[in-house]
N, C-alpha and C positions, 0 to 999 in steps of 0.2 A: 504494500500500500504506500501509496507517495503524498505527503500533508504538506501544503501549503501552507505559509501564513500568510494570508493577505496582508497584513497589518492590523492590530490593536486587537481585539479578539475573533478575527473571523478566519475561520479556517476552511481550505477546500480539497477534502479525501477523495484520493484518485485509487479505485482498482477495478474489481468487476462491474462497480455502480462508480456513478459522482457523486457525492457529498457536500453540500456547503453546512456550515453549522455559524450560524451568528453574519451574516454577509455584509456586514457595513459597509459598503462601498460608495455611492454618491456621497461625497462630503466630506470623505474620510481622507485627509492628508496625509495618513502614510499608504494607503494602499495605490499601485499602479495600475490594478485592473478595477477597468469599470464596467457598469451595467447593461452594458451594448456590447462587450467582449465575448458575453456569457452565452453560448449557444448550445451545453449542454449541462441538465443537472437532472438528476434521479430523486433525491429529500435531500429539502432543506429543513434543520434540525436548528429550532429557537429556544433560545435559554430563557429569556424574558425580553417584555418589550420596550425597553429604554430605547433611544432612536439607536446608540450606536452597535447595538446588538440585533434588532430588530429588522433594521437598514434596510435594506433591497429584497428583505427577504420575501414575500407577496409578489414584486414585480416580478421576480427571479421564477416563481413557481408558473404566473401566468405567462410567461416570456416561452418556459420551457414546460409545462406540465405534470413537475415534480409534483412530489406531496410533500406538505407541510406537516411539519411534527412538532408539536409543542404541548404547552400545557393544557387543561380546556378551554379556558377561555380567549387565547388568542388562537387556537387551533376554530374553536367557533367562527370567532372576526374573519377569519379565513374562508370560510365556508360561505359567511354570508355574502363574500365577492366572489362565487364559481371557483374557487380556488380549491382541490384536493386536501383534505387534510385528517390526520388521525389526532382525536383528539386522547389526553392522558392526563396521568398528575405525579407528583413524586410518590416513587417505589412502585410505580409501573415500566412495561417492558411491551412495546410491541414491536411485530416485523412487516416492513413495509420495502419491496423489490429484492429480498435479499439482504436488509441490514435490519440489524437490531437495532433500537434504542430505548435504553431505557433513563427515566431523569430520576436524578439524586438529590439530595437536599443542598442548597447554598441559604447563607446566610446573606441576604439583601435583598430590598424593597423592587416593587414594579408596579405597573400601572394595571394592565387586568391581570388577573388571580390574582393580585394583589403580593404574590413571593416571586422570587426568582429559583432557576433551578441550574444542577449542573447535568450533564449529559454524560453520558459510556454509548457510543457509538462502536458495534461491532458489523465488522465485512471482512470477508475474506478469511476468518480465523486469529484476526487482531483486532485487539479492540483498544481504543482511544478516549479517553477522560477528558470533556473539557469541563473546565469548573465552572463558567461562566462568569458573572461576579457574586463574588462573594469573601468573606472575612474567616479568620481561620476556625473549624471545628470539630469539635471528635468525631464528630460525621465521616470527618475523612478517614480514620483509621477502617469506619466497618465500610464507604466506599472501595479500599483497596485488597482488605478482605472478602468480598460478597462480590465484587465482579473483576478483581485482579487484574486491572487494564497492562496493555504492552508499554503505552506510552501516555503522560499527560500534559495538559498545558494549562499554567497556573497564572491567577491575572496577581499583579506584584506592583502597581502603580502608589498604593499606599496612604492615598486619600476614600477614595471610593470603593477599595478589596485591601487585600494583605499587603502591610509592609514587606521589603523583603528578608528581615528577620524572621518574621510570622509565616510568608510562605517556604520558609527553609523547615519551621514547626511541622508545616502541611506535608511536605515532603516526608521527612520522618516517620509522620502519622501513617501515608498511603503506602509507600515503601513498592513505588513506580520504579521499574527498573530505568526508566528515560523522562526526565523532564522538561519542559521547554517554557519560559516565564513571557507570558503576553500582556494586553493589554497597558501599555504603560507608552512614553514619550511623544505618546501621539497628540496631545493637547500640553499647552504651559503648565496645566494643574495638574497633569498626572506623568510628573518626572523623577525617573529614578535611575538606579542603576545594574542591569540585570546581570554583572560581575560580581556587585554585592550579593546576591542571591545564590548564586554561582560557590562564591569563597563560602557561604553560609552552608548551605548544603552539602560541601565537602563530597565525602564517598557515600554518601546516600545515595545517591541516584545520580546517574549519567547526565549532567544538565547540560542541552544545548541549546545556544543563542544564535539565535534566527536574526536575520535583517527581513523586514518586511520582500516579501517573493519571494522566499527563497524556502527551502522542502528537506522535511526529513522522510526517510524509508524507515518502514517496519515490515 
């Protein structure tokens, strides 16, 4: 499987299916790819609907067909625009072309359902954690216990998710054998430094730092 970062929390898994999970893209000044790029996707997987997680994700479905995955009530909003979607809630699991997903608990606010969540996306025989936003929790130890992801990607901005002290806690907690710290320098108020995160987590986990477009394999 091959995981883009677009930039800031949006990611896009490449194997038997396409995958976007979180697609900020119009507006988002780290991402290169835009919304007129996009000419093939399978699910797109939302974590909650803050704009810059939510983004393109609707346009992206009716551009391309996909199903939408989210929680129920934006999974709903979806539906009431002709849009495909499976509606869920945390510690559900459903399979939609071939991919799992199931949403996990995050700690942080959103606009309907009112929670945010994180996602385990599985294809292929690997499966991928994103945290979405959220602040550090015990949650994460039985997230990494209960669905054992290959790889995760942890938001470490540190106003609006985890310091990167706290997501080096997170680490520890999941015991991801790969991690990859998103969400951050993409705006003045959410700057940090994902080296600190890095030094933090030590031999925990393999942490790799991505520049916006650029992809790890699992």
């Amino acid at each position: 499987m091959k995981i883009t970062w677009i930039g800031h929390a949006a990611l896009k898994l490449e194997g038997s299916k396409t995958v976007f999970i979180d697609p900020f893209l119009t507006g988002n000044p780290a991402s290169n790819t835009r919304l007129d790029s996009v000419t093939q996707a399978d699910v797109v997987v939302v974590t909650h609907d803050h704009g810059d997680h939510l983004g393109d994700s609707f346009a992206i479905c009716k551009k391309t067909g996909a199903t939408l995955v989210s929680i129920y009530e934006i999974a709903e909003a979806a539906s009431k625009e002709g849009i495909k979607a499976e509606m869920m809630n945390v510690g559900g699991t459903v399979a939609v072309e071939g991919v799992t997903v199931s949403l996990v608990p995050a700690i942080h606010t959103a606009g309907l359902g009112g929670t945010a969540t994180g996602a385990v996306v599985e294809m292929d025989g690997k499966k991928v954690y994103h945290a979405g936003d959220t602040g550090l929790s015990m949650e994460m130890q039985l997230i990494g216990e209960m669905y054992t992801p290959d790889i995760g990607f942890l938001p470490i901005d540190g106003r609006f998710n985890m310091t990167p002290r706290l997501a080096a806690k997170a680490a520890e907690l999941l015991k991801i054998p790969k991690l990859v710290p998103i969400h951050y320098n993409t705006f003045p108020l959410v700057q940090c430094s994902p080296e600190e995160f890095k030094k933090r987590v030590g031999d925990k986990s393999n942490v790799i730092i991505l520049n916006p477009g650029e992809f790890v394999e699992i």
